[in-house]
C-alpha positions as CSV (number, residue, x, y, z in Angstrom):
1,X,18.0,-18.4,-23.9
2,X,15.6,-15.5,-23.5
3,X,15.5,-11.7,-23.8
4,X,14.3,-10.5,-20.2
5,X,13.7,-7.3,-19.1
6,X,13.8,-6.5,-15.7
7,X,12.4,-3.7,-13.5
8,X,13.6,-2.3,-10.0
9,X,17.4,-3.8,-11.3
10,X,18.6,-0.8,-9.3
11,X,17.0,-2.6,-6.1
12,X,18.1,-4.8,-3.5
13,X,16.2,-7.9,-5.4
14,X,16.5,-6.5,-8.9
15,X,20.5,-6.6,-8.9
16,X,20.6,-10.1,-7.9
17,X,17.9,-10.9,-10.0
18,X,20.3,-9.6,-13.2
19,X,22.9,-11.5,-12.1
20,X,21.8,-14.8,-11.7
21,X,19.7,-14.0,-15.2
22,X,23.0,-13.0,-17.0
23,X,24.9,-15.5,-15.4
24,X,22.5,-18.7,-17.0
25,X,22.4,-17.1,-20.6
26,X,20.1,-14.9,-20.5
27,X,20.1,-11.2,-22.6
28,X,19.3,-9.3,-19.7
29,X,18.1,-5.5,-20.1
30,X,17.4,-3.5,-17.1
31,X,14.7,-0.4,-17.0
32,X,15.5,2.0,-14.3
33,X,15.2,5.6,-13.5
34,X,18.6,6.5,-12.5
35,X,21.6,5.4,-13.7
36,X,23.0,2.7,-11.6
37,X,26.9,0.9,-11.2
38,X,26.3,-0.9,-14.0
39,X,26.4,-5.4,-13.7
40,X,28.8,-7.0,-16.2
41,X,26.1,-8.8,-19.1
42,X,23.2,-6.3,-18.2
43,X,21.9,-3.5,-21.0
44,X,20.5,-0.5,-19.3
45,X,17.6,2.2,-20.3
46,X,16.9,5.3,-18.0
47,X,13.7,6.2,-18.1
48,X,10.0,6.6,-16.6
49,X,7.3,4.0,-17.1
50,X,5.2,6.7,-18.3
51,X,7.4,7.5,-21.3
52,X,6.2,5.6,-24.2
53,X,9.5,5.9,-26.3
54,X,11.5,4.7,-23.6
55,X,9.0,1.7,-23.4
56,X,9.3,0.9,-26.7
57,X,12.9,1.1,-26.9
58,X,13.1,-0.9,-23.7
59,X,10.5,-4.3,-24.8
60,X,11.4,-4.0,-28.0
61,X,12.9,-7.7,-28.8
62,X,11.7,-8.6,-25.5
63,X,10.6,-12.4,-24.1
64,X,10.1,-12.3,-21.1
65,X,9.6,-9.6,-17.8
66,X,10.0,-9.5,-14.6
67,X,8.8,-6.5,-12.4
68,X,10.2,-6.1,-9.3
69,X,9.5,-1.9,-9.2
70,X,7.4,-1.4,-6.8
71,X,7.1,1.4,-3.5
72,X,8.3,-0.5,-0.5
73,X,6.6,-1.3,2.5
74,X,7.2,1.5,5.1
75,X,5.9,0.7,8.7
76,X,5.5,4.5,9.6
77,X,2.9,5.2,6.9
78,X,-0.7,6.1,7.6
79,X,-2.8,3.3,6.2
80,X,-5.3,5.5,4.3
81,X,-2.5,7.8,2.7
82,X,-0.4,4.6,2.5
83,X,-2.8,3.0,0.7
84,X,-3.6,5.4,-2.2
85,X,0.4,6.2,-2.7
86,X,0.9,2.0,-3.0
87,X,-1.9,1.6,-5.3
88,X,-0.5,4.2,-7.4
89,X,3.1,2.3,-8.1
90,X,2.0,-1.2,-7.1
91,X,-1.0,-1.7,-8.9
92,X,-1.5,1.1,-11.5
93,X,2.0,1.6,-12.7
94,X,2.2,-2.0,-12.8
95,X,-0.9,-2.8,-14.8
96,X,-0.2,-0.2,-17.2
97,X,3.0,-1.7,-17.8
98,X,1.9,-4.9,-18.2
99,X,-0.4,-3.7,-20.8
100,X,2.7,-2.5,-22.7
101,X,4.0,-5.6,-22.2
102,X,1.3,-7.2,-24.1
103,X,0.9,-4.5,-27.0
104,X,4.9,-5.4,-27.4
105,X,4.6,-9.5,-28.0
106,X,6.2,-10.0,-24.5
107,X,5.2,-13.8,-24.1
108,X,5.8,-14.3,-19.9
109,X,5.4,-11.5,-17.2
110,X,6.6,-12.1,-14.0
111,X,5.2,-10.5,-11.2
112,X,6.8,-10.1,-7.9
113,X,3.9,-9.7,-5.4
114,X,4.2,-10.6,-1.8
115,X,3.5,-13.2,1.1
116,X,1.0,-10.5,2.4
117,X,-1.4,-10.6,0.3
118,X,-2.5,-13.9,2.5
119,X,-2.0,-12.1,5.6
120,X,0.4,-11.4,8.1
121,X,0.9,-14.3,10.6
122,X,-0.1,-18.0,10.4
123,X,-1.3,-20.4,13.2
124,X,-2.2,-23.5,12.7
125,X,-2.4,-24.0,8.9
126,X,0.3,-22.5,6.7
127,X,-0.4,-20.6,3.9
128,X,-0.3,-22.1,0.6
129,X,-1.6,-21.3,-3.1
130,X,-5.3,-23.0,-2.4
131,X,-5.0,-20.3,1.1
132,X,-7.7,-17.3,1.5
133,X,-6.0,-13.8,0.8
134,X,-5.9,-11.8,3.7
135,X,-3.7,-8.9,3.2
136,X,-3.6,-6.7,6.5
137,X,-1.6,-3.4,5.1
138,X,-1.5,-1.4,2.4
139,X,1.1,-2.2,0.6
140,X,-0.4,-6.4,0.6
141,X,-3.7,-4.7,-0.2
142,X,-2.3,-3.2,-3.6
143,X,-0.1,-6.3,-4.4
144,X,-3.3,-8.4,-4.4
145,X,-5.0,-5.6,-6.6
146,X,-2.3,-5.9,-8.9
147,X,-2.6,-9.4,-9.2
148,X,-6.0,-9.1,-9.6
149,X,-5.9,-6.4,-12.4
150,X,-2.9,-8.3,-14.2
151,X,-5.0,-11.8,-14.3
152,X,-8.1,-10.0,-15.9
153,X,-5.7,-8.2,-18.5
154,X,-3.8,-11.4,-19.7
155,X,-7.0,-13.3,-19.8
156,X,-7.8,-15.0,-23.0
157,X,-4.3,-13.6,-24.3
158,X,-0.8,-15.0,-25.4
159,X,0.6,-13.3,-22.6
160,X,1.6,-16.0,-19.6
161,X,1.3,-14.4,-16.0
162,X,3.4,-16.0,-13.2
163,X,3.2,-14.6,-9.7
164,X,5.1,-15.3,-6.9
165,X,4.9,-14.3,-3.3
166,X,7.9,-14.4,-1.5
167,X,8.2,-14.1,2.5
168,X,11.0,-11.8,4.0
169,X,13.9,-11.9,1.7
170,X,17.5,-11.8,3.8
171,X,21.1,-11.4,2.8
172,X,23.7,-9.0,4.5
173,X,22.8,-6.4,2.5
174,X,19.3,-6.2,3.0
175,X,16.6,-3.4,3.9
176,X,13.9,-3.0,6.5
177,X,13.6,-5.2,9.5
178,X,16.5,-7.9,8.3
179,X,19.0,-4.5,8.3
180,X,17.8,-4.0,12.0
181,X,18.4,-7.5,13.4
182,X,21.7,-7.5,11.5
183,X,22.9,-4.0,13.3
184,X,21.4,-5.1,17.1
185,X,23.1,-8.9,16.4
186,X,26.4,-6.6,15.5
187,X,26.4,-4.4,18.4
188,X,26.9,-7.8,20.7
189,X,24.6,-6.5,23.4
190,X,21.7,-9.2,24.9
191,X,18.7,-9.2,23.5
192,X,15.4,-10.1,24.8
193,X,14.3,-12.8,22.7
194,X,14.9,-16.2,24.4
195,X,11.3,-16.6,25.2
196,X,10.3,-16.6,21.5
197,X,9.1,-19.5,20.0
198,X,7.9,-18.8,16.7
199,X,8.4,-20.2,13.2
200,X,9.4,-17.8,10.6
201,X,9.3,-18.7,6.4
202,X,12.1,-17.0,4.7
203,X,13.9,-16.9,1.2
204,X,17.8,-15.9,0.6
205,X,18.4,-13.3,-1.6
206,X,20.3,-15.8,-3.9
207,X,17.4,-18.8,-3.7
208,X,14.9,-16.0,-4.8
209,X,16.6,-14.5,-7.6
210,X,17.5,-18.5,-8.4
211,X,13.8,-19.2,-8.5
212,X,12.7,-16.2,-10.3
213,X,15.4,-17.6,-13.0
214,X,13.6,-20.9,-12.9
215,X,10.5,-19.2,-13.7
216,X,11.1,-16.9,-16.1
217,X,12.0,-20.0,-18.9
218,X,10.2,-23.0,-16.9
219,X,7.2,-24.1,-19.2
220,X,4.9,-25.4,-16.3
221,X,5.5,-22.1,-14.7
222,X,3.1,-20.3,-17.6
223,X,-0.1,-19.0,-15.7
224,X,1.2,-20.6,-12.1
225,X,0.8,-18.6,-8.6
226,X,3.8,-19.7,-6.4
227,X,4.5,-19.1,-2.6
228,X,8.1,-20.0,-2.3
229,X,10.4,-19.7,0.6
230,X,13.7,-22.0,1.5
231,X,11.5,-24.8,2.8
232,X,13.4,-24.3,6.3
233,X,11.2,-22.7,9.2
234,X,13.3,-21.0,12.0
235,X,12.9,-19.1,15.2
236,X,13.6,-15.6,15.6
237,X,16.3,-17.1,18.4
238,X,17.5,-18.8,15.4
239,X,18.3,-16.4,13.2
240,X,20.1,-14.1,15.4
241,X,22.4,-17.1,16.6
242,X,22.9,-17.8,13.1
243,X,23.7,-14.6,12.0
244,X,26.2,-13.6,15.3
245,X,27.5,-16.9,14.2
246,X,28.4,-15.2,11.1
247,X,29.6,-11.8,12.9
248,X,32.3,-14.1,15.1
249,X,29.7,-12.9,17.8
250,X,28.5,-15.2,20.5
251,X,24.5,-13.9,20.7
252,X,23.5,-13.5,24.2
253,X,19.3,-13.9,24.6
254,X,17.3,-13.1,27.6
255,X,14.2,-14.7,28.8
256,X,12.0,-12.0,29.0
257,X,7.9,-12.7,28.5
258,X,6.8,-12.4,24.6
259,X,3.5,-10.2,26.3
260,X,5.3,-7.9,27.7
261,X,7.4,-7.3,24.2
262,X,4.5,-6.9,22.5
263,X,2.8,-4.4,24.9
264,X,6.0,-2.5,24.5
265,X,5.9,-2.3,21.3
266,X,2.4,-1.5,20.9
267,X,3.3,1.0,22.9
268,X,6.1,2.4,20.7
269,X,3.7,1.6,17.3
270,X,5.7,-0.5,16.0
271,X,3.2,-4.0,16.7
272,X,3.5,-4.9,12.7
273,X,6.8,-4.6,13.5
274,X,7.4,-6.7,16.2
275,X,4.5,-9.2,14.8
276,X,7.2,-9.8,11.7
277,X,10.1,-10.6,13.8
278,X,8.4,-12.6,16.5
279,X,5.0,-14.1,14.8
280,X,5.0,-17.3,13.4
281,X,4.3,-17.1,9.1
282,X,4.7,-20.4,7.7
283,X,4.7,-21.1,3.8
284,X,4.0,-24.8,2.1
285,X,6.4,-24.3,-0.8
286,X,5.9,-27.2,-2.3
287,X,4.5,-26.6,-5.3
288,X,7.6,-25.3,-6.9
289,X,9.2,-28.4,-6.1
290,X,6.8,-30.3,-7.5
291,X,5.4,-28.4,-10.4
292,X,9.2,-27.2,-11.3
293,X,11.4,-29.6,-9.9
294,X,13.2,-26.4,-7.8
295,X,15.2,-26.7,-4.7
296,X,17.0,-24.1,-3.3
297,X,20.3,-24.2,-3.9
298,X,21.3,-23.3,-0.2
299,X,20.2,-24.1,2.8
300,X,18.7,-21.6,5.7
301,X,21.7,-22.7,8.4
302,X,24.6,-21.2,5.5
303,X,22.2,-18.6,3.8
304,X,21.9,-16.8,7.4
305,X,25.5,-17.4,8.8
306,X,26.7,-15.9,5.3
307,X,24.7,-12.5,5.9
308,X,26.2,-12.3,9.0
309,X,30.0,-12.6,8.0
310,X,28.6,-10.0,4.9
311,X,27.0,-8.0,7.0
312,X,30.1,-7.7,9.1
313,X,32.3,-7.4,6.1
314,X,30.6,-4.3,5.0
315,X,31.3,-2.7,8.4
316,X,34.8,-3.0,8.1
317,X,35.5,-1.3,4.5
């Protein structure tokens, strides 16, 4: 069993991530800012990544890392502002932690990077590790500089770098665009998505913070890049029958033409928006089956119909 420190713990991934950590074995200690509701088996330190005692107190003993803080992808930002801001957390704050990492004997850090960083839709090729990067936003563009910075700084090192780049991460508690379909699949009213027939790549919240486990102790996971997802493709119809099926809602979808969506919401501004819900991004994850031996301990059908029936729990308490 390792020592692992984990950053973002206070996050949407990063709570998860504890769990399933402390759950295997693991001595889990969590670096955060603000004091959170604490997880049974977790050690907390309050602190900024720019404080060096609080560093040191929080790697000392340390095996392994895995850093999940990061600023979030926000659709609304301006790309140049964006950019510099991301940068900033993503790559900077992150390399300069690593670095820390290394001065403290940490022997694995694992990076939490992103699907972006190859680019936002796939046509006729999915992406997998041997793909081109192609990040088309900000926040991909400093995940990729990250990974970039971190493989020059662990070169020639005892330090192992493992990066993974997970698609849209769902669970009835999640953020951003996953949130959004959950609250319009809840509200029972039709929605216009019949006509879609894209193929989406996702991960669970639990297969994730499974598979970040898996790699935190895995020996062939030393110095390995990983796209991962649940190795099921689905349709944005798909999901949001899936998760009414969850709600006890019977999802109503209306034909109306995918061109005229996307006008719309070019429109509106929101056309990375609607190109994440009704695009097609498709992963080959099978390197981590067949480098690790991994499969996902549940499949896409349950994972989705369980947000759902969360989802709808939360909006009854």
């Amino acid at each position: 069993m390792n020592n692992v420190l984990v950053t973002g713990a206070n996050g949407f991934i990063g709570r998860a991530v504890c769990t399933h950590l402390a759950g295997d074995g693991h001595s889990v200690r969590a670096l955060v800012r603000s004091r959170p509701d604490g997880l049974t088996g977790v050690e907390y330190v309050i602190g900024d990544f720019d404080d060096a005692s609080i560093l040191e107190s929080a790697l000392r003993g340390i095996d392994s890392v895995v850093h999940l803080a990061a600023r979030a992808h926000q659709f609304k930002d301006g790309a140049q502002d964006a950019l510099s801001a991301f940068r900033a957390v993503n790559r900077d704050a992150a390399v300069r932690f690593a670095a820390a990492c290394l001065a403290s004997g940490v022997r694995r850090f694992v990076f939490i990077s992103s699907i972006g960083v190859n680019g936002s839709q796939t046509f006729d090729t999915p992406f997998s590790e041997s793909s081109p990067v192609g990040p088309h936003a900000p926040y991909a563009v400093s995940k990729l500089e990250a990974e970039e910075q971190l493989l020059t700084l662990v070169s020639g090192t005892g330090m192992e770098l493992v990066i993974i780049r997970p698609p849209l991460v769902y669970a009835g508690n999640a953020p951003g665009n996953f949130k959004r379909l959950l609250k319009l699949v809840s509200m029972g009213l039709p929605l216009p998505f019949k006509s879609v027939c894209n193929k989406r790549s996702m991960i669970s919240l639990d297969n994730l913070a499974d598979f970040i486990r898996v790699c935190v102790v895995h020996p062939k996971a030393a110095n390995e890049l990983f796209l991962i997802s649940d190795g099921i493709d689905v349709s944005l119809p798909d999901i949001l029958k899936k998760l009414g099926e969850g709600m006890s809602k019977k999802q109503k979808l209306l034909p109306v033409p995918v061109r005229f969506m996307m006008l719309g919401a070019s429109l509106l501004g929101k056309k990375a928006m609607f190109e994440q819900l009704c695009g097609s991004l498709v992963i080959d994850a099978s390197k981590s089956r067949r480098l690790l031996g991994w499969k996902a301990p549940e499949d896409t059908e349950t994972a989705l119909i369980k947000s759902g029936d969360s989802y709808r729990k939360s909006l009854d308490l």
